[in-house]
C-alpha positions in Angstrom: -95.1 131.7 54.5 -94.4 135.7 55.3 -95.8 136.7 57.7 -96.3 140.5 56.7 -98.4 138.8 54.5 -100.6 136.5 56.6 -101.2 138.1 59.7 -102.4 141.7 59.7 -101.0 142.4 63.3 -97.5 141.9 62.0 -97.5 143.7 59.2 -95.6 146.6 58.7 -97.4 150.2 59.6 -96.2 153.5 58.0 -97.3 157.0 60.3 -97.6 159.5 57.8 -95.2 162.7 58.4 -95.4 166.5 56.4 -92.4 166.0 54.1 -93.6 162.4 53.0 -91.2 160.0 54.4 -93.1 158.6 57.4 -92.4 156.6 60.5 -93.0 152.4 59.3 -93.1 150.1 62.2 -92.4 146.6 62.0 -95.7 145.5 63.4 -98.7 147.0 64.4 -98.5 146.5 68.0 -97.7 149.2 70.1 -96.6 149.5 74.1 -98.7 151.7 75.8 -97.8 154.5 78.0 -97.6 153.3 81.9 -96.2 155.5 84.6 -94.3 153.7 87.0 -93.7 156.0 89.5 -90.3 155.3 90.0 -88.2 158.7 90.1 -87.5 158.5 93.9 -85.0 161.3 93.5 -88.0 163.7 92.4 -85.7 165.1 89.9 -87.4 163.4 86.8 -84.5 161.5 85.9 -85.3 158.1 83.9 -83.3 155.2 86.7 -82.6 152.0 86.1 -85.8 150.3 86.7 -87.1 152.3 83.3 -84.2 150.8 81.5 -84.8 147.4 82.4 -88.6 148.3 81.9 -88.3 149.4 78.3 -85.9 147.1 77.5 -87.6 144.4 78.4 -90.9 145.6 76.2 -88.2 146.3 73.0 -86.7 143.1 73.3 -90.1 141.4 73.4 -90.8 142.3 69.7 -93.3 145.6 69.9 -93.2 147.9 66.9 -93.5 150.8 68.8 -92.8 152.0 73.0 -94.0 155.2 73.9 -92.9 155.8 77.0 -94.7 157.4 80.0 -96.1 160.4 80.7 -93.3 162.8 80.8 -94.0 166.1 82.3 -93.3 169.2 80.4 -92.1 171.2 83.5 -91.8 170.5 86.7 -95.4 171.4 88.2 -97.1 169.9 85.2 -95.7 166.2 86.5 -98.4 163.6 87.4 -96.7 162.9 90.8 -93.3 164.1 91.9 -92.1 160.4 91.2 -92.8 161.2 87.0 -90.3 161.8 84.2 -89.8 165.0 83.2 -87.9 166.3 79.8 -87.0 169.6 80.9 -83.6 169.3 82.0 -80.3 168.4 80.3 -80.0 165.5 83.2 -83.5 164.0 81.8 -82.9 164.2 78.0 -79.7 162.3 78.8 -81.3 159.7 80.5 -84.4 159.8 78.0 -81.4 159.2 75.2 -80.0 155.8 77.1 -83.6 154.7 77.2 -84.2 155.3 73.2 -80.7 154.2 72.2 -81.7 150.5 73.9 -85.1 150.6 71.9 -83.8 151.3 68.9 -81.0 149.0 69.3 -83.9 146.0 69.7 -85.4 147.3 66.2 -88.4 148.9 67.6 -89.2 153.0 67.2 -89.8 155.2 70.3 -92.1 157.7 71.1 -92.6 159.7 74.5 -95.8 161.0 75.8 -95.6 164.4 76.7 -97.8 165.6 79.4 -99.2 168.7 81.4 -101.2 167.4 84.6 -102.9 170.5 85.5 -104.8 170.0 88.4 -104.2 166.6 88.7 -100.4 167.3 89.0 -98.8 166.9 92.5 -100.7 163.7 93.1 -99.3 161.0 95.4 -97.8 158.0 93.0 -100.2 155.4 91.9 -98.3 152.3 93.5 -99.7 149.4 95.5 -101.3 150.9 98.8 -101.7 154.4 98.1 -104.5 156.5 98.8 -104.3 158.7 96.0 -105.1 162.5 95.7 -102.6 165.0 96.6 -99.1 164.4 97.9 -98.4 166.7 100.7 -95.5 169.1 100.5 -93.3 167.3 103.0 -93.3 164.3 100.5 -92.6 166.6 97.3 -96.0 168.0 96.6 -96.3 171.3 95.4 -99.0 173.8 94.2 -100.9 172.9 91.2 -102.7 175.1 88.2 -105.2 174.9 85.8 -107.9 175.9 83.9 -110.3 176.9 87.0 -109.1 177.6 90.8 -111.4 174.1 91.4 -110.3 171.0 92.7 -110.4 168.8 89.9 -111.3 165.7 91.8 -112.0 164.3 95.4 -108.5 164.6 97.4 -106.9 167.1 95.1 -105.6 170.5 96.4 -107.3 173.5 94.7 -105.1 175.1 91.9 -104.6 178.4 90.9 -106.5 179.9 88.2 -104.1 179.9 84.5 -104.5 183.4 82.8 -103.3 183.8 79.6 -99.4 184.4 80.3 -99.6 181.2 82.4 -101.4 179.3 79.3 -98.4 180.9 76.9 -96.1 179.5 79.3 -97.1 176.1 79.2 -97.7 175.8 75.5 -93.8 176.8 75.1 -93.1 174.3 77.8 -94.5 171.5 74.9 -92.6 172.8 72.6 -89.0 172.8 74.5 -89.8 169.6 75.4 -90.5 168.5 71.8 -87.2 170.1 71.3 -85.3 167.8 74.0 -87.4 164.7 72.4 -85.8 164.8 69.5 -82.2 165.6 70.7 -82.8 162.8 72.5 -83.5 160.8 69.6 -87.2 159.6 70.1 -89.3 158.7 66.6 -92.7 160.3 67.7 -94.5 162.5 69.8 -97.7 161.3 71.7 -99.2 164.9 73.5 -101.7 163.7 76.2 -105.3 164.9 75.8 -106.7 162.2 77.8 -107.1 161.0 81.6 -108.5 164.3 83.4 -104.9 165.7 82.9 -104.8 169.6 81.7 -105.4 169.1 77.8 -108.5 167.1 78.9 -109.2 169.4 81.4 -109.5 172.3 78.7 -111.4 170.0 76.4 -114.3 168.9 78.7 -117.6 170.8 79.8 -117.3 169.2 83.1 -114.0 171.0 83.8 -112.9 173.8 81.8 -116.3 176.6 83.2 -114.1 179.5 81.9 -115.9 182.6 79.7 -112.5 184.0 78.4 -111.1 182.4 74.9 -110.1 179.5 76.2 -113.4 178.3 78.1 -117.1 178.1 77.2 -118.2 177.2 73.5 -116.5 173.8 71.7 -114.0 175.9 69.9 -112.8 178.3 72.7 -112.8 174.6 74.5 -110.4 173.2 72.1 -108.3 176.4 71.8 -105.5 175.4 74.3 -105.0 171.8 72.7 -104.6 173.5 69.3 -102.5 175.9 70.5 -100.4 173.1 72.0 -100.4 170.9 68.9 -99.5 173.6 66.9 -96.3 174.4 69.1 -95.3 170.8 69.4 -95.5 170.4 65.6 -93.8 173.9 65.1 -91.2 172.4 66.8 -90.8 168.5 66.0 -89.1 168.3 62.6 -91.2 167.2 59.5 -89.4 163.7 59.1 -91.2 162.4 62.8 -95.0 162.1 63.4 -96.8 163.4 65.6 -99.9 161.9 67.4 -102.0 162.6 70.4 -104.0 160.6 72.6 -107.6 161.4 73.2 -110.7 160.6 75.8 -112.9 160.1 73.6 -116.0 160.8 75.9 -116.4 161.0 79.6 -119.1 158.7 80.0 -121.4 161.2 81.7 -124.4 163.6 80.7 -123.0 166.9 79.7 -119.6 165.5 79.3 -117.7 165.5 76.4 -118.9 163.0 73.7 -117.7 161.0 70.7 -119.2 163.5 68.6 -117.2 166.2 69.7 -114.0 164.5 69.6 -114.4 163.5 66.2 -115.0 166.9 65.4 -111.6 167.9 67.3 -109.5 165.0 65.7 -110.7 165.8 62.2 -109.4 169.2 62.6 -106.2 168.5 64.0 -105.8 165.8 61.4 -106.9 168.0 58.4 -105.2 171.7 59.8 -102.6 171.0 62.8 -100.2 168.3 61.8 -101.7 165.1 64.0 -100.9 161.9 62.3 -101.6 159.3 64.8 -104.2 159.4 67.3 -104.6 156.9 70.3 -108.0 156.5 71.3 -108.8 156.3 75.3 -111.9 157.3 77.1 -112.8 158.6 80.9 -110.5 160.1 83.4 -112.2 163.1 84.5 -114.8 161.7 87.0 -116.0 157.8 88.1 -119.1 156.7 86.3 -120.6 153.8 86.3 -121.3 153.9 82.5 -117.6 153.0 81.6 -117.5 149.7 80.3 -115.1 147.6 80.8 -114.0 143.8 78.9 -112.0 142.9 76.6 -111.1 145.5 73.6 -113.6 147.7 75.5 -112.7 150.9 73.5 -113.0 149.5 70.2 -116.4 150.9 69.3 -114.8 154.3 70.1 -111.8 153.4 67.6 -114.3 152.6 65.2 -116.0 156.1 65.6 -112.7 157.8 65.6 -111.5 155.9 62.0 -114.5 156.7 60.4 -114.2 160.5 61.4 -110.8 160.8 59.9 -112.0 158.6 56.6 -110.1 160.2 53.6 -107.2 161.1 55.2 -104.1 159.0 56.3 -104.1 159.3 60.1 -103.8 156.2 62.0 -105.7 155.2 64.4 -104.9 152.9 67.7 -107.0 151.5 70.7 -106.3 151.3 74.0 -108.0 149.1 76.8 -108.6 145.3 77.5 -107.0 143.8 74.2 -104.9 141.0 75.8 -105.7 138.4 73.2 -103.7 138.1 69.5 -106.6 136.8 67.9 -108.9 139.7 69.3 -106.4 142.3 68.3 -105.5 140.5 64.4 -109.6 140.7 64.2 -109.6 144.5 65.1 -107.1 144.8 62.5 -108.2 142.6 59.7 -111.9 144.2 60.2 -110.6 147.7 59.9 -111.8 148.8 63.0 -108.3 150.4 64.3 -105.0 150.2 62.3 -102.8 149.6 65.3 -103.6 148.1 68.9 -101.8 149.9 72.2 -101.3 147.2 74.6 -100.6 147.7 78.3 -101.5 145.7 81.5 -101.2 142.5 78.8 -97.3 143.4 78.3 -96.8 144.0 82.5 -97.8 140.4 82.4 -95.9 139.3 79.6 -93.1 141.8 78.5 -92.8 139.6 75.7 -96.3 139.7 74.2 -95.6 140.3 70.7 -93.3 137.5 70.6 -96.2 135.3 72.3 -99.2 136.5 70.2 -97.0 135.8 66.6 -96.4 132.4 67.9 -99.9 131.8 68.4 -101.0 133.6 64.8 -98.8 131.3 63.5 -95.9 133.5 62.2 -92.9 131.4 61.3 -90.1 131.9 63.7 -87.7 133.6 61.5 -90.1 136.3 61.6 -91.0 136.6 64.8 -90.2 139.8 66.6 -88.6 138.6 69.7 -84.9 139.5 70.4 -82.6 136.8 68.9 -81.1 136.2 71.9 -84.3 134.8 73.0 -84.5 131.8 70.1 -84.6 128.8 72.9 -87.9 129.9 73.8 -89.2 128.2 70.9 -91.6 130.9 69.6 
């Protein structure tokens, strides 16, 4: 019995690259990006707690980790507890983290990020009240597309013009620079969550009338322009993917439609290869759902938008069960599943859900020093 044969879920997955040689990942299961909120220093140093954290997810048999939201400079950071890669100090650290994942056999990929006006906000732990963090905890002053506060709790930022936007897009691209001296296999940009890219994308947020506000493709200038830079600057032998809201959920939002538009054309003319599909962020609406593998009709949507070419597609969002996430697979809705709060509660989740699709044990993902656990 192989089990690259039987079971779709641990197959192998190639992400397509431009010069032809792709990214293959042992299995189809991929870690998705969490921040923990756990760079007390406020420097945006990786500690030990993300070593352990990684590890832990590498050792337990996923094919790919991409790891947390990593700020792109230092006001673009999610909270002042976030990674950053824009210092020699972080791409160090970011190299000990990828050196451990790769030693495990699984590829790595960091999630680069620009918070806009959701940066500065106080870290998302047990007890916190979010919005905000004041200055005397390491909160600073925020930008983004508007001078608005993007949500309830959340300081006002200042305006971006266009030498601000510049900035920022070169910020992507030096970090995309320190990714790969650092050694990681992919690139995930953040479009998603209510963070700046999704900012610029959305109706609901982005009420500029220059070029980068007002019709669809002045909208989806600033992610292009971003995309562009990243790719310009990631070398042709590692993907590069980005992960999307699909829709807001809300009249006058941004809608499936759109994004499909957007994904097809950063597919087909900007170098995407992998696109992680996510939905909401921006505002609370009761017309989220929620339940297991409750984004997989978006997946669907987003597949059969980029039919014809060889993106890959992942979900994100309730997939906790092996046989939920092999059905996905085997019924061509996604071609990879990102799974999160499932591998907090069970760092070794690939390792569980091959036992219980019945892949022999010699092919089962887990570390070897693991074997006693009779997967």
């Amino acid at each position: 019995m192989n089990a690259h044969r039987d079971t779709a879920l641990f197959s192998p997955l190639a992400i397509p690259t431009p010069d032809g040689s792709g990214l293959t990942l042992r299995n189809r299961t991929i870690l998705s990006p969490m921040c923990q909120y756990t760079v007390e220093q406020h420097d945006g140093v990786a500690t030990d707690w993300h070593l352990q954290h990684y590890g832990a997810m590498a050792a337990g048999g996923f094919g790919m980790l991409t790891v947390e939201s990593t700020g792109v400079d230092p006001v673009g950071r999610i909270s002042p507890c976030d990674l950053g890669l824009y210092t020699d100090a972080q791409q160090a650290a970011h190299q000990r983290l990828v050196s451990f994942i790769h030693s495990q056999g699984a590829a790595a990929a960091v999630q680069l990020n620009h918070a806009g006006g959701r940066a500065s906000g106080n870290p998302w732990l047990a007890g916190s009240h979010g919005g905000s963090a004041p200055v005397e905890e390491g909160g600073w002053p925020t930008v983004g597309m508007t001078d608005r506060s993007i949500a309830k709790g959340y300081r006002a930022t200042t305006k971006l013009d266009r030498a601000g936007i510049e900035a920022i897009v070169q910020d992507f691209a030096d970090a995309a620079r320190r990714a790969n001296a650092a050694g990681y296999d992919a690139i995930q940009i953040h479009a998603a969550h209510g963070y700046l890219l999704h900012q610029s994308l959305s109706p609901l947020t982005n009420t500029r009338d220059d070029e980068y506000g007002g019709s669809e493709e002045r909208r989806f200038r600033l992610t292009r322009e971003v995309v562009d830079a990243v790719r310009g600057a990631w070398p042709d032998s590692k993907p590069l993917g980005i992960r999307i809201s699909a829709t807001d959920w809300v009249d006058g939002g941004l809608d499936v439609e759109a994004t499909a538009r957007l994904v097809r054309n950063l597919v087909a003319d900007h170098g995407i290869a992998w696109v992680d599909v996510s939905s909401g962020g921006l505002v609370n609406t009761p017309l989220q759902p929620a339940g297991p593998g409750f984004h997989a009709s978006l997946g669907v949507a987003i597949k059969r938008a980029l039919a014809g070419t060889d993106a890959v597609v992942s979900v994100v969002g309730g997939i906790s069960s092996p046989e939920q996430a092999e059905t996905m697979l085997r019924t061509g809705q996604v071609d990879a599943v990102s799974i999160g709060r499932a591998a907090m509660r069970d760092p070794h989740w690939p390792a569980s859900a091959a036992a219980r699709l019945g892949v022999p044990r010699e092919d089962n993902p887990a570390a070897p020093q693991y074997w006693r656990a009779q997967w």
